[in-house]
C-alpha positions in Angstrom: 9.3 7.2 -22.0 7.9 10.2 -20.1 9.6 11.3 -17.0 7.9 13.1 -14.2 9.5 14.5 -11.1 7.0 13.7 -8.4 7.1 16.4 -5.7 4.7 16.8 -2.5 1.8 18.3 -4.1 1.7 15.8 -6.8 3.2 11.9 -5.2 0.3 10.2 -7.3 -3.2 11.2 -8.5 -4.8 7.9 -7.0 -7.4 7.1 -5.1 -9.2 9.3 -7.1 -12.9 8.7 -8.1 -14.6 8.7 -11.8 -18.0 9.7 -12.3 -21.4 7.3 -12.3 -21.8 4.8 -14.5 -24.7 6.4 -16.8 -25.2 4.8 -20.6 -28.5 4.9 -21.6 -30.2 4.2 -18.3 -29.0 0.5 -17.8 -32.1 -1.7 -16.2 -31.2 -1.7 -12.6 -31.8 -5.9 -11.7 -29.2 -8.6 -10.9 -27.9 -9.5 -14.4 -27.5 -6.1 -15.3 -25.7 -4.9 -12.4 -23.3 -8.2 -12.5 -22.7 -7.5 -16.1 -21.6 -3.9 -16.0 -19.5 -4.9 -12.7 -17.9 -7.7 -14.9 -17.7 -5.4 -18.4 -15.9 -2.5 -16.2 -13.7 -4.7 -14.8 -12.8 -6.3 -18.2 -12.1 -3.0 -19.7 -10.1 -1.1 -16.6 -8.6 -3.5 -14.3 -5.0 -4.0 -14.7 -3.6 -6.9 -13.4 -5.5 -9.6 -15.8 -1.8 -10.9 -17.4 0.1 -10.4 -14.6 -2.1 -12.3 -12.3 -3.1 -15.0 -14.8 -6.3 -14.8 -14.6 -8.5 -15.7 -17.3 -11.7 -13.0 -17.1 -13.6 -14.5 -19.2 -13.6 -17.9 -18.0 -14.4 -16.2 -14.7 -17.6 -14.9 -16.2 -18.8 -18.4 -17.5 -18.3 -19.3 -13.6 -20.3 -17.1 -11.8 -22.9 -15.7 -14.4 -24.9 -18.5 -14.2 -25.2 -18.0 -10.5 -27.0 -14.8 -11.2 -30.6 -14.4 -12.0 -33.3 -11.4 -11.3 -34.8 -13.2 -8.7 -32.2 -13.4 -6.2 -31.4 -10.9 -3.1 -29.3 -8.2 -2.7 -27.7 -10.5 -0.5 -27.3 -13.2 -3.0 -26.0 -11.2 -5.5 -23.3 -9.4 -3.6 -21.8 -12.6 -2.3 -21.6 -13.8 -5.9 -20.0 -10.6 -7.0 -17.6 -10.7 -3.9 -16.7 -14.0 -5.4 -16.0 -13.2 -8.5 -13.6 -10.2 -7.5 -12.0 -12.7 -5.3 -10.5 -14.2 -7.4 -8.2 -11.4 -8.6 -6.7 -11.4 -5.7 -6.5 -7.6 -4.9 -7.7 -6.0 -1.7 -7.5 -3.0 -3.9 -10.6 -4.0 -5.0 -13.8 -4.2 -3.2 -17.1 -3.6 -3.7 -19.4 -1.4 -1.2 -23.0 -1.7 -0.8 -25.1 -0.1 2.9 -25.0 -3.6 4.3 -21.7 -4.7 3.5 -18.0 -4.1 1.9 -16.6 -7.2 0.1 -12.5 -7.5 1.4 -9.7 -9.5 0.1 -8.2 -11.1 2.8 -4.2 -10.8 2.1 -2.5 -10.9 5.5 -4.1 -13.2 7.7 -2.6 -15.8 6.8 1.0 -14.1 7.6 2.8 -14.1 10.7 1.7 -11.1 12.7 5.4 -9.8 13.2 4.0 -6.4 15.1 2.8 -5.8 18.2 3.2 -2.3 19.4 2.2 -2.3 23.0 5.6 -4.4 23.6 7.3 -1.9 22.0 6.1 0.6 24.3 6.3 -0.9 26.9 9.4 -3.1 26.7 12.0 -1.1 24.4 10.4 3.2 24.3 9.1 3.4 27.8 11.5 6.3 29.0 12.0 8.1 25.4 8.9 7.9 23.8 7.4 10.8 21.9 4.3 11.8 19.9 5.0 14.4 17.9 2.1 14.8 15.6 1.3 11.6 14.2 5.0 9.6 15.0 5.6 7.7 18.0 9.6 8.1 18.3 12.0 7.3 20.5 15.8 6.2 21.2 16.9 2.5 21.4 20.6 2.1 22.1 21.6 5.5 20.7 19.2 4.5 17.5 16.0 6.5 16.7 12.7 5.1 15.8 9.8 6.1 14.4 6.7 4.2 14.1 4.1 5.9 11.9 0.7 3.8 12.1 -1.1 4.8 9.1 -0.6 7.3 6.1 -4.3 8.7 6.4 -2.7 10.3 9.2 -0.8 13.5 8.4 2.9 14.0 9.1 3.8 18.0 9.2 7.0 19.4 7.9 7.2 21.4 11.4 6.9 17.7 13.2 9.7 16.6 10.6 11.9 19.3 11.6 11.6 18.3 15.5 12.6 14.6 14.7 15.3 15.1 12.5 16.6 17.4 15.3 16.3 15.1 17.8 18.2 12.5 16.4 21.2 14.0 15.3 24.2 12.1 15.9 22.9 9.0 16.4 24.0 5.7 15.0 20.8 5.1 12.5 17.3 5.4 12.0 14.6 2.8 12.2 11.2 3.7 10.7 8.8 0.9 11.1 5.5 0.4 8.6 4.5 -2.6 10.2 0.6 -2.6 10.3 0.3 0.6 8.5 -2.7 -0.4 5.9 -1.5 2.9 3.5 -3.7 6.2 3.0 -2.0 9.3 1.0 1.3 8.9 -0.9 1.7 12.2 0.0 3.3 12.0 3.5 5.2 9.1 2.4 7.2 11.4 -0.4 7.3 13.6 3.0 9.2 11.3 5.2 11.4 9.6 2.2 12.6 12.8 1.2 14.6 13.4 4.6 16.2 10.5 4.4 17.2 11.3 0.5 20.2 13.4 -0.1 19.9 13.8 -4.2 17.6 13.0 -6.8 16.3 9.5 -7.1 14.5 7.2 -9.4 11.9 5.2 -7.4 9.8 3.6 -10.2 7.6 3.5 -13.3 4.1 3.0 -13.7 1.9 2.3 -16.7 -2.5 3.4 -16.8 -5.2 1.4 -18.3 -6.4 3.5 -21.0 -8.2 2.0 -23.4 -10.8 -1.7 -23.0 -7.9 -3.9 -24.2 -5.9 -6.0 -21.5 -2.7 -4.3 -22.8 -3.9 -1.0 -23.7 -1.7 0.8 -21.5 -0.3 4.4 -21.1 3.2 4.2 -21.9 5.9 4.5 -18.8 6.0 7.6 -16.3 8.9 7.5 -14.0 8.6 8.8 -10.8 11.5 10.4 -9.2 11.8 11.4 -5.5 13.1 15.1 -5.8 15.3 16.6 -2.2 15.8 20.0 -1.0 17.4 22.4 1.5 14.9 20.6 4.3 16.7 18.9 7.1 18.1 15.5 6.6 18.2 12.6 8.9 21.8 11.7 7.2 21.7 8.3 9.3 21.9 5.2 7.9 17.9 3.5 7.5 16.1 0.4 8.1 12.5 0.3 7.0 10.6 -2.6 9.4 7.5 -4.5 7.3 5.2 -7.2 7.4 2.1 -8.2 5.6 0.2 -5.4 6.7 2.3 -2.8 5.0 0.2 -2.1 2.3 -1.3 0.1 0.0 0.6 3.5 0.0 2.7 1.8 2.6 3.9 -0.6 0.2 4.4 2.1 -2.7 6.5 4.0 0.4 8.7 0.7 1.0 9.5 0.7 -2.7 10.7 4.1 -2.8 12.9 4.0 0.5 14.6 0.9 -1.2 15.9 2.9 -4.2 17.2 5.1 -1.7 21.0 4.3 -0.5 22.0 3.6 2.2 18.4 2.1 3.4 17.9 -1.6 4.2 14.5 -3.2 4.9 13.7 -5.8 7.5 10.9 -8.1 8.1 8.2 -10.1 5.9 7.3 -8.6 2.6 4.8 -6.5 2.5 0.9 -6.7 1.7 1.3 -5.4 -1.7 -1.5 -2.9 -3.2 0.6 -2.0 -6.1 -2.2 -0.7 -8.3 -4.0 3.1 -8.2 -7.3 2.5 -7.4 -10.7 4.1 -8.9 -13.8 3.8 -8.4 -17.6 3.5 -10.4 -21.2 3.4 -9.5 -23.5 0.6 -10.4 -27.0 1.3 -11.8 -28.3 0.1 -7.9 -26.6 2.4 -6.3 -23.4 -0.1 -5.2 -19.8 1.3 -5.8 -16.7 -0.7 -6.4 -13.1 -0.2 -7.2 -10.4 -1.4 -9.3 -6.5 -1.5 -9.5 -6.0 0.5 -12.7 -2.5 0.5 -13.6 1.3 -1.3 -12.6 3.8 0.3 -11.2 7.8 -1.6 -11.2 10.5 -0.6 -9.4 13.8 0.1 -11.2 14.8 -3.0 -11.2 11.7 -4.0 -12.9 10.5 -5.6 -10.0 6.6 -5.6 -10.1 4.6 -4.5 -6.5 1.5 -5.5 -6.7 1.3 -9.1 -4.7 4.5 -7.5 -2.1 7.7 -6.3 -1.5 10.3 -8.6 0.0 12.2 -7.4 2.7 16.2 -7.1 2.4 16.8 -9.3 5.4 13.2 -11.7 6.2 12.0 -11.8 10.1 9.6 -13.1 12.1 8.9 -13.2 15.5 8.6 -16.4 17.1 5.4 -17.3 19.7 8.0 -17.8 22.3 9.4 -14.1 21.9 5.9 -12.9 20.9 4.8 -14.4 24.6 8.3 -12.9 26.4 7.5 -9.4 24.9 10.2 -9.3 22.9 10.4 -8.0 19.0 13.4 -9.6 17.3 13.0 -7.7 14.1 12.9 -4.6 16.1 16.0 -6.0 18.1 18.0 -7.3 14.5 17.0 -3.9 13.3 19.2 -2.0 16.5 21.9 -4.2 15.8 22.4 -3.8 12.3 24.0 -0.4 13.3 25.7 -1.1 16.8 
């Protein structure tokens, strides 16, 4: 089993792109294009076993629904079907008039709203320093970052992890955050991190096979002399945690000493690449698994430690229960 150290330069190589798809000049009509989308997908997506689903029987489903005389239009919404059915909002396909989605959270309890949180529990501590919003509840910091596209700075680290010293714990709330780069995630988990720690294993498609697979790579989540939070941790989620979100949830709960509240997340457990139809559409596909050490798999979510929700009564009073369980845990 290989073992790899994963540091800040190097958290993942996802979200990475391959080249076109270019074999012989492929004819450039509706069968064709579905054909490649369905043979690429056969050979590189991941999830086919774990997810049950039967590819080829998926084929003799919506093939027929394709012929050379149909629209653009047509034939997207039969390919947006078809990847539907995996169940992954990791994949999508992308044309100039549209982006098929997989709807995975809307059907979840919202569990976030940030404006009462503002307004109702940060309104004379709140901060911004670069992209967290923190603040002090009842001698407890919080952080809320919104989104890992945005990037956290080890010089806005260093002000945090100032600023709460000596207080009871630490709250850092993912809920809503839709992922981005791993990157800043390793950032953040390694000030709360006081030695080396094994976070998970993931396997790579490579090869067509279902099960042709790369053999294990643990990841670990490596510390040094940077400042250290050295508070107790609660992670907040919901269903919207997703993505590299979701891969930074799984790594906090490895960690000791850090409990996670909430819903479980959105999932997005697979790295996602990308490929080039002959008519100029793109797509992308989950291309490997990746297990906790437990062995726990992430791809459809993470559940929390402790499961919230907020109720429409507290929703409607402005109040955040999770938030509020989450202060309490330490008091």
């Amino acid at each position: 089993m290989k073992k790899i150290a994963i540091t800040i330069g190097i958290a993942f190589a996802l979200f990475s792109c391959e080249d076109p798809f270019f074999e012989d000049d492929p004819a450039n009509n509706a069968t064709s294009n579905f054909d490649i989308l369905w043979n690429r997908m056969n050979e590189r997506y991941s999830f086919f076993e774990y997810k049950n689903v039967n590819w080829d029987s998926v084929y003799e489903v919506y093939r027929p629904q394709v012929s050379n005389d149909m629209s653009a239009q047509e034939l997207f919404d039969v390919m947006e079907a078809m990847l539907n059915t995996l169940r992954d909002a990791h994949v999508n396909l992308r044309t100039d008039f549209d982006i098929s989605f997989y709807d995975y959270y809307n059907d979840a309890p919202r569990n976030f709203y940030f404006h009462d949180i503002e307004s109702n529990y940060l309104e004379e501590t709140l901060r911004i320093t670069g992209r967290m919003w923190n603040g002090i509840i009842d001698s407890v910091g919080y952080i809320h970052y919104p989104s890992f596209q945005l990037p956290i700075e080890e010089a806005d680290l260093d002000f945090v992890v100032e600023r709460f010293q000596g207080l009871k714990g630490l709250i850092i709330d993912v809920r809503d955050n839709e992922g981005g780069d791993p990157l800043y995630g390793f950032r953040l988990a390694r000030r709360v991190a006081t030695q080396r720690t094994h976070i998970y294993s993931t396997i790579y498609k490579n090869g067509p096979g279902h099960q042709d697979f790369t053999s294990p790579s643990e990841a670990y989540l490596d510390t040094n002399d940077e400042a250290k939070f050295n508070l107790p941790v609660v992670v907040l989620t919901n269903r919207v945690t997703y993505s590299a979100s979701n891969f930074f949830t799984a790594m906090m709960m490895a960690i000791p000493n850090v409990t996670v509240m909430g819903d479980t997340t959105g999932g997005g457990g697979g790295v996602p690449l990308g490929w080039e139809l002959p008519n100029g559409w793109h797509f992308n596909y989950s291309n490997s698994i990746t297990w906790m050490p437990d062995g726990f798999i992430i791809e459809d979510g993470i559940p929390p430690d402790i499961q919230l929700d907020i109720s429409d009564e507290d929703r409607l009073a402005g109040r955040d229960t999770i938030l509020e369980a989450a202060v309490a845990s330490f008091q």
